[in-house]
C-alpha positions as CSV (number, residue, x, y, z in Angstrom):
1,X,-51.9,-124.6,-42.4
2,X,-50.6,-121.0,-43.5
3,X,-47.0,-120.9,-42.4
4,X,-46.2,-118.7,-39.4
5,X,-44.5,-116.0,-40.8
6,X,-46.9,-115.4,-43.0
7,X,-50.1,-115.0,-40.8
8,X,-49.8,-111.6,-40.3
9,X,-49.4,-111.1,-43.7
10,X,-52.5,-112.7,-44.7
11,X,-54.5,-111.6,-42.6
12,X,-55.6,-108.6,-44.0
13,X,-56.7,-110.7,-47.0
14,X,-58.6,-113.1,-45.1
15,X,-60.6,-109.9,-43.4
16,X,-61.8,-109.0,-46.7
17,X,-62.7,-113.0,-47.6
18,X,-64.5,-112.8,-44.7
19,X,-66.9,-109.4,-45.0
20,X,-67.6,-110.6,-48.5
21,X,-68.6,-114.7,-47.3
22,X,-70.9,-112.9,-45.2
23,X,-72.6,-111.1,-47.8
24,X,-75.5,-111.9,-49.9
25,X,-74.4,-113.8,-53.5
26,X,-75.5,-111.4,-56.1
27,X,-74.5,-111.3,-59.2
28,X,-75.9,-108.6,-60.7
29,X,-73.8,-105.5,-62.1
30,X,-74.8,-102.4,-61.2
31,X,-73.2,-99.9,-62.7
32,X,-70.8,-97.5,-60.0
33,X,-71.6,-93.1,-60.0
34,X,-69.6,-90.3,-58.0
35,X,-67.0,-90.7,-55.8
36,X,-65.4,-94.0,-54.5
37,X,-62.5,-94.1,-51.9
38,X,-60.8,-97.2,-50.9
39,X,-58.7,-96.3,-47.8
40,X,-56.7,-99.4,-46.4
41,X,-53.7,-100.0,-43.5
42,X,-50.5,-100.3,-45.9
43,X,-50.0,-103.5,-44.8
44,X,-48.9,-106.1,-46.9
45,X,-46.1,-108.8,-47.6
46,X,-43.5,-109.6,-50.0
47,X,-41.1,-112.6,-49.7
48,X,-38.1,-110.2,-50.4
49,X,-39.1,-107.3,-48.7
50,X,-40.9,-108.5,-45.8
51,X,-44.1,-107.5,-44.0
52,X,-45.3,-103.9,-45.2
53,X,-46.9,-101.2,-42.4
54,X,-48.2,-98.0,-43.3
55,X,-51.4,-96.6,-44.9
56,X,-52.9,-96.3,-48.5
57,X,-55.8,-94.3,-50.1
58,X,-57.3,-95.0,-53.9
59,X,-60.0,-92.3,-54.6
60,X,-61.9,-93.3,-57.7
61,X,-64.3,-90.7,-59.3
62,X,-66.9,-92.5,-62.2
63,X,-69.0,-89.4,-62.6
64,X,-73.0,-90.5,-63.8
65,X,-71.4,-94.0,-64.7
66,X,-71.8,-93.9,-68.5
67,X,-67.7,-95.5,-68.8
68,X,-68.4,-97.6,-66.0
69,X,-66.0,-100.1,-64.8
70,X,-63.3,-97.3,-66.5
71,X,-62.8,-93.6,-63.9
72,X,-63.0,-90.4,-65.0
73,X,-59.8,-89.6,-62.4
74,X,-57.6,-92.2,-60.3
75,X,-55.4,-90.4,-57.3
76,X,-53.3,-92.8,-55.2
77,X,-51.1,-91.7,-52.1
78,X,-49.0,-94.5,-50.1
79,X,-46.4,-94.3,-47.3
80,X,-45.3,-97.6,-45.8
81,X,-42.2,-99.0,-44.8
82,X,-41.3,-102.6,-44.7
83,X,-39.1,-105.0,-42.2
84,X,-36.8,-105.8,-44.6
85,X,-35.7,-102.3,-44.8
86,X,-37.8,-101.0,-47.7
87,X,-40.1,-97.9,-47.8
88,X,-42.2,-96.5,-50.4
89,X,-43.7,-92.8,-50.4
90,X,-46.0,-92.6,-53.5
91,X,-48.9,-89.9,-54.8
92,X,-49.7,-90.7,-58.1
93,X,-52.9,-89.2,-60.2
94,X,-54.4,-91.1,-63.7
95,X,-57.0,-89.9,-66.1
96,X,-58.2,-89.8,-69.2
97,X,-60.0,-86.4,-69.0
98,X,-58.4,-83.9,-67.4
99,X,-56.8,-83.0,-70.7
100,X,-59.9,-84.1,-73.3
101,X,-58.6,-86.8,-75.4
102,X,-55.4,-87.8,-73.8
103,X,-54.7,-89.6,-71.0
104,X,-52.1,-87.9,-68.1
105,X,-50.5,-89.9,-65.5
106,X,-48.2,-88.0,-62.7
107,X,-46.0,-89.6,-60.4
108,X,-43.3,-88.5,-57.2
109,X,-42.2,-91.4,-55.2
110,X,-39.2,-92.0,-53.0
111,X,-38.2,-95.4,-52.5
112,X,-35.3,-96.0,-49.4
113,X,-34.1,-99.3,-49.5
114,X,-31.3,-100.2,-46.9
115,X,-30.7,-103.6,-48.2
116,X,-31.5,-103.7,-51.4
117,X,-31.0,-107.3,-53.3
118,X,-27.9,-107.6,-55.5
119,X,-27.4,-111.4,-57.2
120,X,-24.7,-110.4,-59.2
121,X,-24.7,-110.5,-63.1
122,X,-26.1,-112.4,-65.8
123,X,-28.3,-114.6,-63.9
124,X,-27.4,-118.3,-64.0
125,X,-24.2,-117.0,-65.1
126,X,-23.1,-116.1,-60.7
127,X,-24.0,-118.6,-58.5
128,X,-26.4,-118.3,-56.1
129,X,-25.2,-119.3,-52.6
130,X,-28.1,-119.7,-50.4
131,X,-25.4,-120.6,-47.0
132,X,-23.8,-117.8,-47.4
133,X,-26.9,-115.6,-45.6
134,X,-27.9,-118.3,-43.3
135,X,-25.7,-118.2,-39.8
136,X,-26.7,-121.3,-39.3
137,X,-24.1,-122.8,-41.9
138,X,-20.8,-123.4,-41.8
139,X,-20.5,-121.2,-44.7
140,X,-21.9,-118.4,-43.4
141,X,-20.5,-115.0,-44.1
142,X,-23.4,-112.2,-44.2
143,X,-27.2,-111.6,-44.4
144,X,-26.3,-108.6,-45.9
145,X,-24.0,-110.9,-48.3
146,X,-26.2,-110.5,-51.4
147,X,-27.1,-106.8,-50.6
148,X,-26.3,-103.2,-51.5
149,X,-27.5,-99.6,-50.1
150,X,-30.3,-98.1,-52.9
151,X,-32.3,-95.0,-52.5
152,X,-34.4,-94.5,-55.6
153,X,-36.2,-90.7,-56.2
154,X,-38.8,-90.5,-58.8
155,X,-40.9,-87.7,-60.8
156,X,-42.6,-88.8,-64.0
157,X,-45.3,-87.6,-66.3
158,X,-46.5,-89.0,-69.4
159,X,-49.1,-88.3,-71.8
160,X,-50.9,-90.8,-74.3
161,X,-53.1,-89.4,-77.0
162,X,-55.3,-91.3,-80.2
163,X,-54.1,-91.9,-83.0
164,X,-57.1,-93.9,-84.5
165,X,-58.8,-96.7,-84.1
166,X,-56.9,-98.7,-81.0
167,X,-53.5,-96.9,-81.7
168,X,-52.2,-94.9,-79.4
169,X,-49.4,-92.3,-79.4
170,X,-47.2,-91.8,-75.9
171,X,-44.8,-89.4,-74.8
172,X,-43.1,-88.5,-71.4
173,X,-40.7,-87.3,-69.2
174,X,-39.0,-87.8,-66.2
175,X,-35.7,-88.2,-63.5
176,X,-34.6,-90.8,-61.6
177,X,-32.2,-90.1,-59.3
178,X,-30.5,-93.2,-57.3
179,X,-28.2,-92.9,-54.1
180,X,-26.1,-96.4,-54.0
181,X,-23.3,-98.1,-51.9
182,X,-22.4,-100.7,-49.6
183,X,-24.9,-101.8,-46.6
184,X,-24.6,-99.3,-43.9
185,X,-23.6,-102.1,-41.1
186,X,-23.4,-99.1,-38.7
187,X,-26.3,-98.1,-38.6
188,X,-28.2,-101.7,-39.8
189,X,-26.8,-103.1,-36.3
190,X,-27.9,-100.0,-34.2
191,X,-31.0,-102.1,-33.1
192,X,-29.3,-105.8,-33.2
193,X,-27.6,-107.5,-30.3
194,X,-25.9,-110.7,-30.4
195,X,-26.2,-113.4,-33.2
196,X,-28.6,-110.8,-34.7
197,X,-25.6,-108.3,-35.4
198,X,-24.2,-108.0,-39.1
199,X,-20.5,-109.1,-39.6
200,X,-18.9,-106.5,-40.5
201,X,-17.4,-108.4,-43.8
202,X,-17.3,-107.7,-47.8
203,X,-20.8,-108.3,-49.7
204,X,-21.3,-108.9,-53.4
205,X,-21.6,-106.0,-54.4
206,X,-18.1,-105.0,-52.5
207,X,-16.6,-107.8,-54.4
208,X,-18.0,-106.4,-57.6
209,X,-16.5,-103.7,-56.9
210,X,-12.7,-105.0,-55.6
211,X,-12.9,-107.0,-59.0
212,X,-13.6,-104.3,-60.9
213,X,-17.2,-105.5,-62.3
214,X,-18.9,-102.0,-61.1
215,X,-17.3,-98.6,-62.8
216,X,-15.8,-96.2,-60.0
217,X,-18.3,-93.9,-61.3
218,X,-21.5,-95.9,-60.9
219,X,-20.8,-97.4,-57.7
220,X,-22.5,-93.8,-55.5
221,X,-25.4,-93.4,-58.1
222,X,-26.4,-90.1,-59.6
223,X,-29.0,-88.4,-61.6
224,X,-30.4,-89.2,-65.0
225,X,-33.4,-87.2,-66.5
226,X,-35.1,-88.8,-69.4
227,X,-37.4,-88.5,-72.0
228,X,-39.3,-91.9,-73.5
229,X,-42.3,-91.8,-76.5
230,X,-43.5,-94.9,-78.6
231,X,-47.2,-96.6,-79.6
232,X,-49.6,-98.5,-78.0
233,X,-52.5,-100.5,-79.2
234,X,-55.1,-101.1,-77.0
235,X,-58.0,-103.1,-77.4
236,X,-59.1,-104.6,-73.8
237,X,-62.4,-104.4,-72.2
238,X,-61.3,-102.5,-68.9
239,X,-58.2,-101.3,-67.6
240,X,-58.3,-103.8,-64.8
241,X,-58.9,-107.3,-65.4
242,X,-60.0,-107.3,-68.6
243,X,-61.9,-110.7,-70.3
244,X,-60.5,-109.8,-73.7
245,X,-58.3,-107.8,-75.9
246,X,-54.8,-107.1,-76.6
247,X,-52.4,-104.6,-75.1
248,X,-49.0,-104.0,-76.4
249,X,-46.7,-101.3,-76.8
250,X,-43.2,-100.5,-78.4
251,X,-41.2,-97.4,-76.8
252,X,-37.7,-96.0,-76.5
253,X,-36.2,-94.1,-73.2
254,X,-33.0,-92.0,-73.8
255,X,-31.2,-91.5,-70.2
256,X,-28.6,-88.5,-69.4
257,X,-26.1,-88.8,-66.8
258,X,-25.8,-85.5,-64.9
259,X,-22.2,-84.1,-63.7
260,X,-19.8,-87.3,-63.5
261,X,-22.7,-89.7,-64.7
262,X,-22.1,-88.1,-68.3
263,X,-20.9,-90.8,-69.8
264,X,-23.4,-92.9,-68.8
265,X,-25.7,-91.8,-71.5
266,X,-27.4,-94.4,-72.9
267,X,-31.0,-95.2,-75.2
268,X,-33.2,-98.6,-74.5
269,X,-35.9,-100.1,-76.4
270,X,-38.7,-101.8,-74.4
271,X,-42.0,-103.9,-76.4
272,X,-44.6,-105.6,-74.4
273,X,-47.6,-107.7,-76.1
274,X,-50.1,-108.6,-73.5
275,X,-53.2,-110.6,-74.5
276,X,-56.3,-111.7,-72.8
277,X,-58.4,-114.4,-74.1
278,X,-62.1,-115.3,-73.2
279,X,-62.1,-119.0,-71.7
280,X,-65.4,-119.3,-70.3
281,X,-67.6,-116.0,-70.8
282,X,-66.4,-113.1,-68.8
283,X,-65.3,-115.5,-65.9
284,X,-62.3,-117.5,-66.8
285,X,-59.4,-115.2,-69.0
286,X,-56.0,-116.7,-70.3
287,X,-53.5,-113.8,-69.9
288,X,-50.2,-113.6,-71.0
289,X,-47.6,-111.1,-71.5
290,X,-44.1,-111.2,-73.2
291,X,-41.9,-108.5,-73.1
292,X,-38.4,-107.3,-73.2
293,X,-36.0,-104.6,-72.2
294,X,-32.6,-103.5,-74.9
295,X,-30.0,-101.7,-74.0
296,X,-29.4,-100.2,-77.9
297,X,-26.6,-97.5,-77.3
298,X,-24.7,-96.2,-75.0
299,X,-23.8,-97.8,-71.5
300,X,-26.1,-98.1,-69.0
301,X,-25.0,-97.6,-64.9
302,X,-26.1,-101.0,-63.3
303,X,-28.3,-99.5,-61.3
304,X,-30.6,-98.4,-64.1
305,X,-30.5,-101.4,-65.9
306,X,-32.4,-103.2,-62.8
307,X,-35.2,-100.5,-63.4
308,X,-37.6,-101.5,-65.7
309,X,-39.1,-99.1,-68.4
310,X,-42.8,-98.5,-68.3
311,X,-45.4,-96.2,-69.8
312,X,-48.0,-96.6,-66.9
313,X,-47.0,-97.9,-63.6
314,X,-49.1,-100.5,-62.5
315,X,-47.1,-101.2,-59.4
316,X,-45.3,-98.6,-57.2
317,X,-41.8,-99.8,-58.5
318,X,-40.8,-102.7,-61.0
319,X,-37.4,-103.2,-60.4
320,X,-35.1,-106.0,-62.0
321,X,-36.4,-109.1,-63.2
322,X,-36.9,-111.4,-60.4
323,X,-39.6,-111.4,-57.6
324,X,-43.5,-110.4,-57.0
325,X,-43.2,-107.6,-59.9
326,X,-41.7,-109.4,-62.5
327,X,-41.2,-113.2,-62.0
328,X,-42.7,-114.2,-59.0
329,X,-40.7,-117.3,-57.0
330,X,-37.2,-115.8,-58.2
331,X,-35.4,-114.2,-56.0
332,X,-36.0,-109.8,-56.4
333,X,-32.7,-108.8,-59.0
334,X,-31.8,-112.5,-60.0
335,X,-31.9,-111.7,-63.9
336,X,-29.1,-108.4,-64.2
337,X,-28.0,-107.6,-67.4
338,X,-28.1,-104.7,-70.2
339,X,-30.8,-106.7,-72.0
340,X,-33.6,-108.8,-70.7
341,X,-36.8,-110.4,-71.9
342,X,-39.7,-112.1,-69.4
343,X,-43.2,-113.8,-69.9
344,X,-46.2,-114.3,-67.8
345,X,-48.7,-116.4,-68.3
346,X,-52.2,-116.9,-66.0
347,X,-55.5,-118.5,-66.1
348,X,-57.8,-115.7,-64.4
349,X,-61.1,-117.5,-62.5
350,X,-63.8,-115.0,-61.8
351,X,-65.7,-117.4,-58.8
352,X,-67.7,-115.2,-57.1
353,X,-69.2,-112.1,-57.2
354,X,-70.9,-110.5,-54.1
355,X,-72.6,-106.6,-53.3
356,X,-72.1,-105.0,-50.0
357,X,-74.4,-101.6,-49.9
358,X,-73.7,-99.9,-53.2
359,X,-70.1,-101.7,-54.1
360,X,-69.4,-104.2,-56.0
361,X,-67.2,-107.7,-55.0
362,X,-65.6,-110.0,-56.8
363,X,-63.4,-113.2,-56.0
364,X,-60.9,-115.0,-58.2
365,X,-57.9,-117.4,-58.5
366,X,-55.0,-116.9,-61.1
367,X,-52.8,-120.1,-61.8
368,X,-49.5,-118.8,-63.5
369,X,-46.0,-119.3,-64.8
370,X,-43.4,-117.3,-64.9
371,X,-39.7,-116.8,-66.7
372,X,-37.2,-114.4,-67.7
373,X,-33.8,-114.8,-69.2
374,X,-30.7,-112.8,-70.4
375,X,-30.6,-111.5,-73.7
376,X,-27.5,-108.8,-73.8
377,X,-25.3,-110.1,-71.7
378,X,-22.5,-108.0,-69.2
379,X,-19.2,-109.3,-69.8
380,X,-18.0,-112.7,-68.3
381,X,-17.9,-112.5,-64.5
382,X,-16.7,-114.7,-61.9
383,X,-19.2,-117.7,-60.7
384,X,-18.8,-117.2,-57.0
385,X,-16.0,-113.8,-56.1
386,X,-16.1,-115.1,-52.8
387,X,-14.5,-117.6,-53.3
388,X,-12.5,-116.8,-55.9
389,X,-11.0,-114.3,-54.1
390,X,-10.3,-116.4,-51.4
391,X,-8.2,-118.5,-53.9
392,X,-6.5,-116.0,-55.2
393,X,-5.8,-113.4,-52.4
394,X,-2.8,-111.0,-53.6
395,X,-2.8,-112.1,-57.2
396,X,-3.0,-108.8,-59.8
397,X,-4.2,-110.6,-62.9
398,X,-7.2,-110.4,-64.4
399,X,-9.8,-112.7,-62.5
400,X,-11.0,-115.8,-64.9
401,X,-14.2,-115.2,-65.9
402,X,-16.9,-117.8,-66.4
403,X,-20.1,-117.6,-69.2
404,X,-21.6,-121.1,-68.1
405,X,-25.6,-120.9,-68.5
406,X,-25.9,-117.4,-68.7
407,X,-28.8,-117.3,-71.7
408,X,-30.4,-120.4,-69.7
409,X,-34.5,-119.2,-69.1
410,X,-35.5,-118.7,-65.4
411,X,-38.8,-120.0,-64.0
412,X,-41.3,-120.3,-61.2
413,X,-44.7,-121.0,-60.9
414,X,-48.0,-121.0,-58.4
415,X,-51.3,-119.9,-57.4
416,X,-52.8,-116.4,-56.8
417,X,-56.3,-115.3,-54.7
418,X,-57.7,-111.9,-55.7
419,X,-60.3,-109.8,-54.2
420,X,-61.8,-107.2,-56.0
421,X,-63.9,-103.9,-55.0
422,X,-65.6,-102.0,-57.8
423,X,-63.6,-103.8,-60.8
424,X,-60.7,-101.2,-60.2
425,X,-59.5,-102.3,-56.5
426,X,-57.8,-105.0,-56.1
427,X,-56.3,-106.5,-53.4
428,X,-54.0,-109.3,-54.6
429,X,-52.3,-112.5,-52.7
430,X,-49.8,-114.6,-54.8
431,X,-47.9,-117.7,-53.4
432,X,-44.5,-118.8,-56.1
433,X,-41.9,-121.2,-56.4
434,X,-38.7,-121.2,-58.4
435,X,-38.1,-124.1,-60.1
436,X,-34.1,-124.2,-59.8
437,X,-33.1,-123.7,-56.5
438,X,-30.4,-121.1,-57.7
439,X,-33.2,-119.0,-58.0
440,X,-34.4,-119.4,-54.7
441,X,-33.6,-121.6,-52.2
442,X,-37.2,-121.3,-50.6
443,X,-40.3,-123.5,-51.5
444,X,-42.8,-120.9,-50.7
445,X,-42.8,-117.3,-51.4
446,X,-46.0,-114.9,-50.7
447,X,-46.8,-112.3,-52.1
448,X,-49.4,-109.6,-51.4
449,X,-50.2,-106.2,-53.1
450,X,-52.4,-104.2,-54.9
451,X,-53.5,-105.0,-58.5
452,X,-52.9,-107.7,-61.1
453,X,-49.3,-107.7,-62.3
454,X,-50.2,-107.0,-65.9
């Protein structure tokens, strides 16, 4: 019995199960030509951000079909919103031809998010207080307790061109520019009434603050244009869930700070090995990816250092480690530190494939585990600042800072369902569980998007 928050979630998913169950079983690939546009409601769900609404287009163009399951041009355009508070504007265009010989990927998104997640630093290293957001408990404070105000702008463009063989060079530029700050409880309770109205009380990220965790500099954002360029080497079948091959690249992003963000200058070094290994033909994969994010020189504005560095965006925003982007079961921002590293690991079933008219169906499952840990930490924080300031109300001295567990590896695990159109469109459903409940104090957390997560 699918829980009943969740339903309308689903349900989308379950439209498309059921179009294909109704379909003839063929198995035969046929090979895609022309023009192939995949326009869907924007409506999704994600156990952080809530249920998605809005509207979605992927335009595919495979030309006479000679590179067939691979596009000759990718465009993608998305405006949705979420109930959680979270919206994402996106056009972004991929190809491989539009400039012979390299590939060029363009992207502008704006990203609003009223109550963005904030855990605190150093994972393990703050507890995670789970009565603190429920009213329902003595100990309530806050549902906006473990939340801050983030706006996130975006215009990238990268390049990747051959260097020989499977090696790849990449280059690319970019801004991000972030507006932060403490929930708006204003204008969050504009709509609310009763029990449903936010306290109007000090949040994490205001203690951060008080304590003196969070620079006065970074706590309103700013702007930071960058420039990032490494290798890749690239050996898998097809862009989207390939049966074989390796993918892994090494890069480095140097960030400015513009106007009073100046001294946030800072250079990070991201690697990523993914590998996908034939289990059964073309219809059962292992795939697993380790990676890692260092913070080399510099100092790095908290903000940025829950954005994690990619060459190609395969979701619309992977932000902090944590949640249905990263590690799926924890809790969206759990893992904050200068210096992370994560690992992903899934069997990839192929059950079924179907035809409707001239497109092509698939059906799969994807078993998985997931981690991440700390590997540069912050400086010692305070466990719970709540309470600590509570205990030490007027006091001037330096707060007593605590590094219990904050290397410790953080995991969850579960099942996904994926339904595919054409090889390239994928509509994706992945249920998670933390296995500490410091991560997440929730056995069941759904997930649904677009594409595999690596």
């Amino acid at each position: 019995m699918i829980p009943a928050r969740y339903r309308l979630a689903v349900l989308p998913l379950l439209l498309s199960v059921s179009l294909l169950a109704v379909a003839q079983n063929d198995t035969t690939r046929q090979v895609r030509k022309g023009w192939n546009v995949g326009v869907l409601p924007s409506v999704a769900f994600d156990a952080d951000q809530g249920f998605q609404y809005g509207a979605l287009t992927n335009i595919y163009y495979y030309g006479d079909g000679t590179q067939y399951p691979d596009y000759l041009h990718s465009l993608y355009a998305e405006a949705a919103y979420t109930t959680k508070g979270c919206g994402i504007f996106r056009l972004s265009y991929d190809s491989k031809h539009l400039i012979p010989n390299h590939r060029l990927s363009v992207d502008l998104s704006y990203f609003p998010n009223k109550m963005c997640d904030f855990y605190g630093f150093n994972g393990y290293a703050t507890t995670y207080n789970k009565d603190y957001e429920d009213k329902h408990k003595a100990a309530y404070i806050s549902r906006a307790y473990y939340r801050y105000h983030r706006d996130l702008l975006r215009l990238s463009a990268d390049v990747q061109g051959a260097l020989g063989g499977a090696w790849y060079w990449n280059a690319g530029a970019g801004v991000l520019h972030y507006d932060v700050g403490s929930v708006d409880i204003k204008r969050m309770n504009r709509h609310e009434s009763g029990d449903d109205l936010l306290p109007d009380t000090a949040s994490l990220f205001d203690n951060y603050v008080r304590l003196g965790y969070l620079g006065k500099r970074e706590v309103d954002g700013g702007t930071h244009p960058y420039l990032h360029g490494g290798i890749t080497y690239d050996t898998r079948s097809q862009l989207q869930n390939p049966h074989r091959g390796i993918h892994a690249d090494v890069f480095f992003t140097y960030y400015a700070g513009i106007g009073a963000m100046n001294r946030y200058n800072n250079l990070k070094l991201n690697a990523a090995w993914r590998h996908y290994v034939p289990l059964v033909g073309k219809r059962t994969t292992l795939a697993y990816c380790i990676g890692a994010q260092l913070n080399l020189l510099g100092k790095s504005p908290f903000y940025l250092n829950t954005y994690l560095n990619q060459l190609y965006l395969q979701r619309p925003l992977c932000e902090g480690l944590g949640g249905g982007n990263s590690v799926r079961g924890v809790l969206r921002n759990r893992i904050l530190a200068p210096g992370v590293a994560y690992a992903n690991v899934e069997v990839r079933i192929r059950l079924v494939d179907f035809r409707i008219k001239n497109n092509m169906f698939y059906v799969g499952i994807n078993p998985f585990v997931d981690a991440g840990m700390v590997l540069q930490p912050y400086d010692a924080v305070v466990a719970d600042p709540h309470q600590y300031l509570l205990q030490h109300e007027g006091e001037e001295e330096a707060p007593h800072r605590d590094t219990r567990k904050t290397h410790a590896p953080h995991v969850a695990g579960g099942c996904g369902l994926k339904v595919a159109m054409n090889e390239n469109f994928v509509i994706s459903a992945d249920w998670a569980m933390a296995f500490d409940r410091q991560d997440n104090g929730k056995k069941g957390n759904l997930y649904i998007k677009m594409g595999y997560m690596f």
